[in-house]
Phi, psi and omega in degrees: 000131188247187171214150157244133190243136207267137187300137216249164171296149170282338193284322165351135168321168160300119171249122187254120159297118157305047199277086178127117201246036201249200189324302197269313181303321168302332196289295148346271171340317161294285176325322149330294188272332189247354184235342173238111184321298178289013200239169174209135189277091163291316180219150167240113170257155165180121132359287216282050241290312192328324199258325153329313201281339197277346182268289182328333185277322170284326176274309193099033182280178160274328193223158160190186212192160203242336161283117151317303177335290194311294171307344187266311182235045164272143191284337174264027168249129181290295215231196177217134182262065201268113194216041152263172201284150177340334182268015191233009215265250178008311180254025164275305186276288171352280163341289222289343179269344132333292191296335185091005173285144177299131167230130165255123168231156179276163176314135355293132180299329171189163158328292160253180197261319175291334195271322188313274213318321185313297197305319190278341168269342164282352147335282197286344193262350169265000177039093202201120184311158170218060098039100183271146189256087156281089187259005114320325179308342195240005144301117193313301213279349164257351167307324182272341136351302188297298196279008165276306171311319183280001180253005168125338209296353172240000191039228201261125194304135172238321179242134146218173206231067177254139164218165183229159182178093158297124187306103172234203199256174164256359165284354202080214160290141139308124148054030166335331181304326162285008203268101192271140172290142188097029193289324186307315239234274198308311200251345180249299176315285212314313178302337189282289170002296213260325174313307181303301168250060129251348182281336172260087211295152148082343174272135184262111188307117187258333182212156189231146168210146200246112152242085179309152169159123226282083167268323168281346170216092193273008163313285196296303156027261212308325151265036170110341195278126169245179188215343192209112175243175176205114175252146163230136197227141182252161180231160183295336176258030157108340206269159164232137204225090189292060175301144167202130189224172197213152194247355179196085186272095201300341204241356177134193185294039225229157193223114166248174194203137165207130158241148206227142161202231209262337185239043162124158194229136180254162164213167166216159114135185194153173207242341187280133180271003119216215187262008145306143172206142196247121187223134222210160178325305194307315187150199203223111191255197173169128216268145194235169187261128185224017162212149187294018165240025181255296203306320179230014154011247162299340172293316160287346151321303210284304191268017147277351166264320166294343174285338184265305161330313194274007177277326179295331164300312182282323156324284185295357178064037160257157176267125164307160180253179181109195157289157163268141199280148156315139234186177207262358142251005151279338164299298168318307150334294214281314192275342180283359185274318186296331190271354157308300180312310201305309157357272172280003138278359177275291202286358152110329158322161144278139167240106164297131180304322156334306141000304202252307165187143183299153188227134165253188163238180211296328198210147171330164185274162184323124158211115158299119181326320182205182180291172181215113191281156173258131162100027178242121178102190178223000000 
């Protein structure tokens, strides 16, 4: 299936391709046509052409295909949008980076650390942004969580902490059978992952030990599932670090982030959908969050937008403003913690990450902007 697109104004929005017309991608999508002013949703491809036509037809896109192909090399899409399931990520970016497109993709960046690495060097070698959706970095309460570390307020990190606990029924999963294994690790965790580093800034995650097991639907066990895990990751500077998520968490969405040090302790994230609390004969309540895009909202708003700057940056050779986007060695970074864990819950072991794959980091090692007294300030 082709499209033919008519040559677009220099002056034209930033124009964006869709690939995955499904949960997370629509939500993009939407986030697209109505919340970043400079951007605009041109095409949709999804295998599923049906689910394409109903979101461009609800959105306004102009076109749309059932080929990834036809959007990665219409000349008039600046970037790409990849929100297709996970096996398709890597040669997504690939393609599209080939093609000379700009790409945001959701999490895992790839399967293995080898098909991630193939993608990130046709990146660098067409120099072309590539944008991971870590999306916590840009929920306002762990950005400020970042700058209070960089600015001293935990000194040098010693404990941290992330968990996800997906909002569910007391019926339990829905249809746990589909649930492919190693989803806890590769596609729920990895945000945790990526969370620990970046809150331990300039440290590289070194050893992994994982213990995972289907305590909400132990029926599925057999076929792959696992639902409720705890990786603890040691880091080169010494700090240690516990992630753990569960798939039916009965009270709502919730996601925290905590790092404890040498001056003092930061946290973030939470279940509540605000700081109302109500406290009444029955106890004392407060209304909860049940799906991660009530939950992460604005965040994912946020990190599409900066993605859509750095491709308008890159057009004009002028540096984006803002924070730095998660990038292809926070992906990396991020998946050798996960595929270390799939590691170390098979053999029951610690697993060095080294193992899996060398790692640098992402970013400088930690220098706090100023001093910080523990117990002067906030």
């Amino acid at each position: 299936m082709t499209y033919v697109q008519q040559p677009a104004d220099d002056s034209r929005p930033v124009r964006l391709g869709l690939i995955g017309a499904g949960w997370i991608g629509a939500f993009h999508a939407e986030s697209v046509a109505h919340r970043i002013p400079n951007a605009r949703l041109d095409a949709i491809a999804d295998p599923a052409l049906s689910a394409a036509e109903a979101l461009a037809g609800k959105l306004g896109a102009a076109r749309i295909t059932a080929d990834p192909a036809d959007v990665i090399n219409d000349p008039d899409i600046d970037a790409v949008l990849v929100a297709s399931p996970a096996r398709f990520h890597s040669a997504l970016i690939a393609a599209a980076a080939r093609a000379g497109k700009d790409v945001f993709c959701e999490k895992p960046g790839g399967r293995t650390v080898e098909e991630l690495d193939e993608a990130l060097a046709a990146a660098d070698a067409a120099g072309v942004n590539v944008q991971f959706g870590f999306n916590r970095r840009f929920a306002a309460d762990f950005a400020a969580a970042r700058k209070l570390i960089d600015d001293g307020a935990v000194g040098v990190p010693q404990l941290l902490r992330s968990l996800t606990r997906d909002p569910g029924t007391a019926a339990g999963i829905a249809f746990p059978e589909r649930i492919a294994p190693g989803t806890i690790f590769l596609e729920t965790l990895i945000h945790d992952f990526d969370t620990l580093n970046w809150l331990n800034p300039g440290a590289v995650p070194l050893k992994v030990h994982a213990v995972a097991d289907a305590l909400v639907a132990p029926e599925a066990k057999a076929g792959g599932l696992l639902d409720t895990a705890v990786v603890t990751v040691t880091y080169s500077n010494g700090a240690i670090a516990v992630a753990e998520a569960n798939f039916n968490a009965l009270y709502g969405y919730d996601v925290r982030g905590e790092v404890f040090g040498s001056a003092g302790m930061v946290s973030a994230g939470g279940p509540q959908a605000s700081s109302a609390v109500s406290y009444t004969a029955a106890g004392i309540a407060s209304d909860t969050v049940r799906l991660n895009i009530d939950l992460f909202h604005d965040a994912y708003t946020a990190e599409l937008a900066r993605f859509v700057d750095g491709v308008a940056a890159r057009r004009t050779g002028r540096t984006p403003g803002g924070v730095p986007a998660p990038g292809g060695a926070d992906a990396r970074n991020a998946l050798a913690v996960a595929l270390a864990a799939i590691r170390s819950h098979e053999t029951g072991l610690p697993v060095d990450v080294s193992a899996v794959a060398q790692l640098q980091a992402a970013e400088p090692e930690l220098q706090p902007t100023g001093p910080h007294v523990p117990g002067v300030g906030a």
